[in-house]
N, C-alpha and C positions, 0 to 999 in steps of 0.2 A: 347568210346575207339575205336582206330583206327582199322579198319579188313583189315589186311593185305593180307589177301586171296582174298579181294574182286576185279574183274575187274577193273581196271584202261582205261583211258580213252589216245588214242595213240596219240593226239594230239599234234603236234610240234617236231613229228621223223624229221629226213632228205628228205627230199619230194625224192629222190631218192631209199631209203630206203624202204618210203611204197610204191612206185610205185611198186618197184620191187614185195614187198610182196602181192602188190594185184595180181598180172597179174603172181606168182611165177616163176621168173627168177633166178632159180638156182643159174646160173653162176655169176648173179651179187650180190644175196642174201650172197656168199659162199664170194665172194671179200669185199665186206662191213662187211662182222662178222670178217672176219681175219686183216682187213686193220686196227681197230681202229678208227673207225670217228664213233662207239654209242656205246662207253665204259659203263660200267653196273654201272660206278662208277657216271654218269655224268645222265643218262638215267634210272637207278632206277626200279622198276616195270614196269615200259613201256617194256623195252627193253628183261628184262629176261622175263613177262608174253610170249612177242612176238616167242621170244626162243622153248618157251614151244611147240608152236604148228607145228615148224620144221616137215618135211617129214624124214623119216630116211633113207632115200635112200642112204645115203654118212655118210662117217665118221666123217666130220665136223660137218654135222646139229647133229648125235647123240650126240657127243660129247657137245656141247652147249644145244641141251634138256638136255642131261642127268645134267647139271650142274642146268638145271632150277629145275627139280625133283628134285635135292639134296635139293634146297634152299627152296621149299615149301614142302618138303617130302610125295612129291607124287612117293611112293615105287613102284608102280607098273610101271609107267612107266618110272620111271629109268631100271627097271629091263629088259621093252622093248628097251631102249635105248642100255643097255647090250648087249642083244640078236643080237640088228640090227648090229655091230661091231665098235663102236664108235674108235675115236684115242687114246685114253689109257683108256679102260676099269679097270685096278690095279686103277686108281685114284680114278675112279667112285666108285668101291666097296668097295677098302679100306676104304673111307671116308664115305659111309653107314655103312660099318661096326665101323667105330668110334662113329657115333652117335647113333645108336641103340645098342651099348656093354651094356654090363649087368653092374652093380655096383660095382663090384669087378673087373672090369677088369686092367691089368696089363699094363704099359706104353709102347709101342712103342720104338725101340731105337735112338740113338742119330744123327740128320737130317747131312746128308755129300754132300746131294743136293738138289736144289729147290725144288723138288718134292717131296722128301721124310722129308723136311721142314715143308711143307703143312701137313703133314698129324701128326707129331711131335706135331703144334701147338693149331691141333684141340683137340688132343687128351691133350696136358697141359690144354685146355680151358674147356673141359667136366669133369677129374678129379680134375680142381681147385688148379693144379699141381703149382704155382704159381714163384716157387723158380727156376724151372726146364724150365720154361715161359721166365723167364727174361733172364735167360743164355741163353737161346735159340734165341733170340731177341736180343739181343749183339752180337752172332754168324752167326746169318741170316746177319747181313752189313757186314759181309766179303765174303760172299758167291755171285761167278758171277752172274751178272745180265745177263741171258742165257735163251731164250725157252728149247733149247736140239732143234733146227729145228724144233720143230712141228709146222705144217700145219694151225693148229686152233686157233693159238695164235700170236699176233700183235705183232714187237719186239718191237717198238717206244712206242707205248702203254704201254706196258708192261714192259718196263724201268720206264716210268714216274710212273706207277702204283705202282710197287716196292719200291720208291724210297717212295712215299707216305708213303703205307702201313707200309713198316719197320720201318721209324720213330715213324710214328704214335704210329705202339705196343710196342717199348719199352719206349714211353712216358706214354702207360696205365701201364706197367708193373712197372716202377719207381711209377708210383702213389701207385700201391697199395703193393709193395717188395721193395722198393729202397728210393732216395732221393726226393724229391717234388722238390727243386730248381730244380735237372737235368729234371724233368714231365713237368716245367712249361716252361723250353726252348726247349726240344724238340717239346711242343704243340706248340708251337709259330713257330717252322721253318717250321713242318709241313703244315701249314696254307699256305705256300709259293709253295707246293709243287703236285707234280699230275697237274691236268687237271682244269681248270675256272669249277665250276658248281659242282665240284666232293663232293657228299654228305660226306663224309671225313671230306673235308675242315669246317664245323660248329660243327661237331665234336670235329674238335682240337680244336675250338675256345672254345665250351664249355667244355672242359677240363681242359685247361689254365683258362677261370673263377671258376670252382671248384677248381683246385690245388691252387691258392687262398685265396678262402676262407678257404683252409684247414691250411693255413700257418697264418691265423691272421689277413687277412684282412677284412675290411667291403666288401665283391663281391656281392649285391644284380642284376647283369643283368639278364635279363630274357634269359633262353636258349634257342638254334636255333636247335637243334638234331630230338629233340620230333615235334617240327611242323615240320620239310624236312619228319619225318615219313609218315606223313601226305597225303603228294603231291604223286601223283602218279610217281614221279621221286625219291621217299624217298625206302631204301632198300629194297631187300626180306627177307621174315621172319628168316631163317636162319643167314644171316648177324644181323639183325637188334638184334636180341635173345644174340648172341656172344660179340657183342657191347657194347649194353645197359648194362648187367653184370658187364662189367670191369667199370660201371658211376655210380653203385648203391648205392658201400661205401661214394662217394663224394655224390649223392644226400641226403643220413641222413643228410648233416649239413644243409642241406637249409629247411625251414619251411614253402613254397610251396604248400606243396603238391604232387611236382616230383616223391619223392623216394613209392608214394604208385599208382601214376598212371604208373611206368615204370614196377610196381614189377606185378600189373595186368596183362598187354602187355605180360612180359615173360614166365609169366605162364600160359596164354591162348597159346602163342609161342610154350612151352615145351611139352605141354598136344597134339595139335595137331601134332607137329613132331614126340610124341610117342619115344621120347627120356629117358631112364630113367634117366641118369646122369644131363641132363638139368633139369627135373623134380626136381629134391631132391634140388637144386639149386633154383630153380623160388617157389618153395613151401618154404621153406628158407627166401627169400625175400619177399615173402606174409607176411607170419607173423612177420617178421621182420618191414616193414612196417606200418600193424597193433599196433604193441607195439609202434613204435615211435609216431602214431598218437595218444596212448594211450587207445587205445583198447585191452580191458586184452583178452577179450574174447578168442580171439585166442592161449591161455598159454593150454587149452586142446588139441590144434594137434600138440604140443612139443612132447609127448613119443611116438606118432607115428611116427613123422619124424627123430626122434633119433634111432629109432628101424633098420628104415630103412636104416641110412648111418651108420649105426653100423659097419657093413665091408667094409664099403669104403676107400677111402684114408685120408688121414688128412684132405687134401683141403675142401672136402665134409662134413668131423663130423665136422670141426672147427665151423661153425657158428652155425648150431644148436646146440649145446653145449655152444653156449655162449649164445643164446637165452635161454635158459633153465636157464643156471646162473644169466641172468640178469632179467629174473620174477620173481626169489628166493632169486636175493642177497646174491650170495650162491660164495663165497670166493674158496671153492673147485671146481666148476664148473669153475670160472673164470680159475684158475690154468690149469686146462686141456683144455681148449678153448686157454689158452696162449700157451701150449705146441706144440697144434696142428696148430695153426696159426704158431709158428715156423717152427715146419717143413716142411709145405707146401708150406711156402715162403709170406705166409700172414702179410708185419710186419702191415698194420693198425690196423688186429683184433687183432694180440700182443699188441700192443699199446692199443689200448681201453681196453681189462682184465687187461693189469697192472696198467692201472689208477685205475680200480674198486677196484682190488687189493690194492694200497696205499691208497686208500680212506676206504676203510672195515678190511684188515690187510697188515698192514704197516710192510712187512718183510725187514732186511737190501739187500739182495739178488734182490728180486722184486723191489726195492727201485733206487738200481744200475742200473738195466735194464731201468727200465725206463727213467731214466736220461739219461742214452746212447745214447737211441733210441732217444728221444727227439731230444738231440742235433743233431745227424747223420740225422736225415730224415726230420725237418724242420714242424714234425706236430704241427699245434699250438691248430687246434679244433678238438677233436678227432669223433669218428662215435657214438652214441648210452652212448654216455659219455656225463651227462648231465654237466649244470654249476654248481650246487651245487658239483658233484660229481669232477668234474674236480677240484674247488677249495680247495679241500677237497686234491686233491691228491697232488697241488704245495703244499699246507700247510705241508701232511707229508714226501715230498722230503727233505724241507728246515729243519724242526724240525729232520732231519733223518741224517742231516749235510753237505745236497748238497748242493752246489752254481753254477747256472749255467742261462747262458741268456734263454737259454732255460725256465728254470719252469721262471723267469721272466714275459715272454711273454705268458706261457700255462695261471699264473694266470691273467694276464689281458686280455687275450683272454676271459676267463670264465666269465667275464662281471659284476664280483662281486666286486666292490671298494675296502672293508673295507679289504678281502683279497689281492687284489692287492698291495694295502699300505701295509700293513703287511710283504708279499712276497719282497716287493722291499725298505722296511728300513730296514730289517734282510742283505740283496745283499748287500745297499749302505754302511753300516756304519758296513762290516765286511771285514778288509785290506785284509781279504785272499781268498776273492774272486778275482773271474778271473777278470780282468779289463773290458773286453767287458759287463761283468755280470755287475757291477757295474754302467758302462756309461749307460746300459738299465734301472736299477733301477733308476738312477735318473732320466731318463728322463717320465719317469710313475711316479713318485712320483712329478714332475713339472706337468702331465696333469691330472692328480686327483687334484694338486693344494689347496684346501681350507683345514684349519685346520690342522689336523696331517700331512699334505702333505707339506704343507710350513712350518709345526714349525720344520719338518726331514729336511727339505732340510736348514735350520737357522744351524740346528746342526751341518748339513754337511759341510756347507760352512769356519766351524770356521777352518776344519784342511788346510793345506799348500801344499798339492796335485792335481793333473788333477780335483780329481772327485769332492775337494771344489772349483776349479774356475769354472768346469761345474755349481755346486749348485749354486755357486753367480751369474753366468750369467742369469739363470732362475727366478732367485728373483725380476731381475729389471720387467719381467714379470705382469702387476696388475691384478683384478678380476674384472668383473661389475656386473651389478644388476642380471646376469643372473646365477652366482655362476661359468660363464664358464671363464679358463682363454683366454686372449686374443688370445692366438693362434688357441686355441679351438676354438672362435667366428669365425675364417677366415677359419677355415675348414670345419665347418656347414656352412658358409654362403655361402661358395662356392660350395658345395656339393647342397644345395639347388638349386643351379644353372645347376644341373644336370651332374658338374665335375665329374669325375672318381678318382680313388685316386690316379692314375699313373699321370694326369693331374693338381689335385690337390695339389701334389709333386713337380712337375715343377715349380709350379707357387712361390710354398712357400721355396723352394729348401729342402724339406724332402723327405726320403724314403718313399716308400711304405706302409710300415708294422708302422712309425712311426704318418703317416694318421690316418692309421688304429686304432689307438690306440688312438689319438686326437678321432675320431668319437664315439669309444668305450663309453670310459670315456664321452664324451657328452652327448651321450643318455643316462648314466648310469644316472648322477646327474640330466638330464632332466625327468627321468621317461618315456625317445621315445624309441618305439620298434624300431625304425628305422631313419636313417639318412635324410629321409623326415619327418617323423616326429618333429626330434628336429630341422630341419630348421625352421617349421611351428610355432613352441612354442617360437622360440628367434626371430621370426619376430613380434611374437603376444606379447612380452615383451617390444622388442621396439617401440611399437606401429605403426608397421607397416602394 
């Protein structure tokens, strides 16, 4: 695991930069930190370690250690940085004071300037304030992109930097309170934005690949976040802690290994900065972790970490409470993990207890919610919500009298055929569903294809409507020896070729998500864990 505390190596500063710092030239030292030409965003550990070892003769250099102390929680000389009279010592303190509050602490009020922005967001980020996060992040892009004059900060810079950042957070906030369509376009403009080099920038990109896969698509790329950590140009531990947090829920869906090498990091992260609220949080995703990798072991430090966020805010009980519910299987725990995940602003852990919920007791109430949510936010795979249980929960949407594209795509996301068929002949061949619901059922009921899937779609085709000339168009469709049908073959074969399914969409002129759902269904009848896999099985059929 990476140590982020460790020395980094200054190799490939601005050779005017370390000249300066060798031979300590104030004057030019003082002009380089304020000008913006080794942004912390672009320079990583290099630049903030460098930080660290500032003379505090002047206001500037305190100010820049004391931010480097922030980031490693080296309290003590923050506290000298204090002392020495940095340019806004309120920043410095406040924002100790945020991360070392006790458990119970109380929110901050509502940001009316940058400054007091900064200090709003640490503080939704430590309480898991999530709801209060987002609005806040919607609020921050109206707010002037302004220093206030101070001395110590680049305005150029720090226009591009802003423009980054604020994107960025309420692209994580929509990930985990909002819509995914809007998570997955703002990671995308993100990507565009700030500085060449700005560890940010792989960030977004792996974000937009998780938002994703969380919507139904096959995204197996490998992530770029966890190595930039790596490089001595990758964050300091404070950032990196902050960060990783808001990627945890999206790494449950990957089966990797990600989500139990990041929930380590954080919690070696929180335990060092002697933060208590990041504590209960990275102790959270430990075990969190642990269960998903399927290590029970870890269900005996549930009462102890439950004891602990017992007076905390919702943000904080919601997850270990749903931890608890989900080693138990415990329909009451879910209920209260969904409560809390509401009003924290949590919708994905809402979402993942009401699936549990429709899967263990199928209330009509619960029932509604979750169909809602489904629709409004675009989740297709849910976090800690496995396939059986997910198919469990389209099954008693639709038995409960919903129709919607939504459970559609939750139950062929779930990877399980025979309910997928099931899910999308109930959709196709009932006139009062929504039509969009309908056009998705048959078209999951054409890439299942074999047996019940073409004798539904015979049946479909006999009525006089949109959705029998979709059903007949599908029929001319044939199967070959591999059970897949032929469109399925052109999307493994080209997937094989190491397309993407944005490119493999192009090519075949499909969406996205309708890819995604050819790949599905292929590996399902292939028996391939994966989309290299079933390339590898219909080359080896055709004797290739």
């Amino acid at each position: 695991m990476v140590d982020l505390w460790e020395r980094v190596p200054v190799a490939g500063l601005p050779a005017d930069f370390a000249e300066a710092l060798a031979t300590l030239d104030h004057d030019r030292l003082k002009e380089l930190l304020t000008s913006g030409q080794i942004p912390a965003g672009v320079y990583g550990r290099q630049i903030v370690q460098l930080r660290g070892a500032l003379p505090l003769d002047d206001p500037i250099f305190a100010q820049h250690r004391g931010w480097s102390a922030l980031s490693y929680g080296d309290w003590d000389d923050l506290q000298r940085c204090v002392d020495a009279g940095p340019v806004d010592p309120h920043e410095l303190l406040s924002l100790r004071a945020i991360i070392l509050a006790p458990l119970d602490r109380s929110h901050v009020g509502e940001a009316h300037t940058y400054a007091s922005a900064i200090l709003e967001a640490w503080d939704c980020k430590l309480s898991q304030s999530q709801g209060r996060f987002r609005r806040f992040a919607r609020r921050t892009l109206a707010l002037p992109v302004d220093t206030g004059g101070r001395p110590d900060v680049a305005q150029a810079r720090h226009v591009r930097f802003r423009r980054l950042q604020d994107v960025l957070i309420l692209a994580k906030q929509e990930a985990i309170g909002g819509r995914l369509e809007a998570a997955e376009g703002l990671a995308r403009e993100a990507q565009r934005l700030g500085d060449e080099g700005d560890y940010f920038r792989p960030f977004a990109r792996d974000l937009e690949r998780l938002v994703r896969l969380a919507r139904g698509e096959d995204e197996r790329s490998a992530l770029e976040f966890m190595g930039r950590l790596r490089e001595p140009r990758g964050p300091a531990p404070l950032i990196a802690i902050a960060w990783l947090l808001d990627l945890a829920h999206l790494l449950a869906l990957r089966a990797d290994g990600s989500l139990a090498e990041v929930a380590a990091l954080v919690n070696t992260i929180a335990i060092r900065l002697c933060s208590p609220r990041f504590e209960i949080q990275t102790e959270a995703w430990r075990i969190a972790a642990e269960l998903h990798a399927g290590n029970t072991a870890s269900v005996r430090d549930l009462p102890g970490l439950r004891v602990q966020s017992g007076g905390t805010s919702p943000g904080l009980r919601s997850l270990p409470e749903f931890l608890s519910a989900w080693a138990a299987e415990d329909p009451d725990g879910f209920e209260l993990s969904a409560q809390l995940a509401r009003a924290s602003g949590q919708l994905w852990l809402q979402l993942s207890a009401l699936a549990w919920l429709a899967a263990l007791r199928p209330r009509p109430r619960d029932l509604r919610r979750l169909c809602l949510f489904l629709e409004a936010s675009g989740w297709r795979r849910l976090p800690f919500v496995s396939r059986d249980i997910a198919a469990r929960a389209a099954i008693a949407l639709v038995e409960g009298g919903h129709r919607s594209r939504a459970i559609v795509e939750l139950a062929s996301a779930s990877g399980r055929p025979k309910v997928a068929l099931a899910v999308a002949e109930t959709h196709a061949t009932d006139t009062r569903a929504p039509l969009g619901a309908r056009r998705a059922a048959v078209e999951v009921l054409h890439l299942i294809g074999v047996g019940r899937g073409r004798a539904a779609l015979r049946d479909i085709a006999h009525g006089g409507d949109e959705i029998a000339r979709l059903a007949t168009d599908h029929l001319s469709d044939g199967h070959g020896m591999t059970g897949l049908s032929e469109r399925e073959m052109e999307v493994v074969d080209l997937a094989g070729r190491g397309l993407t399914n944005r490119e493999i969409g192009g090519r075949l002129s499909l969406s996205r998500h309708t890819v995604a759902r050819h790949l599905a269904n292929a590996c399902a009848k292939l028996g391939a864990e994966n989309r290299a896999e079933a390339a590898v099985r219909v080359a080896a059929m055709r004797g290739r």
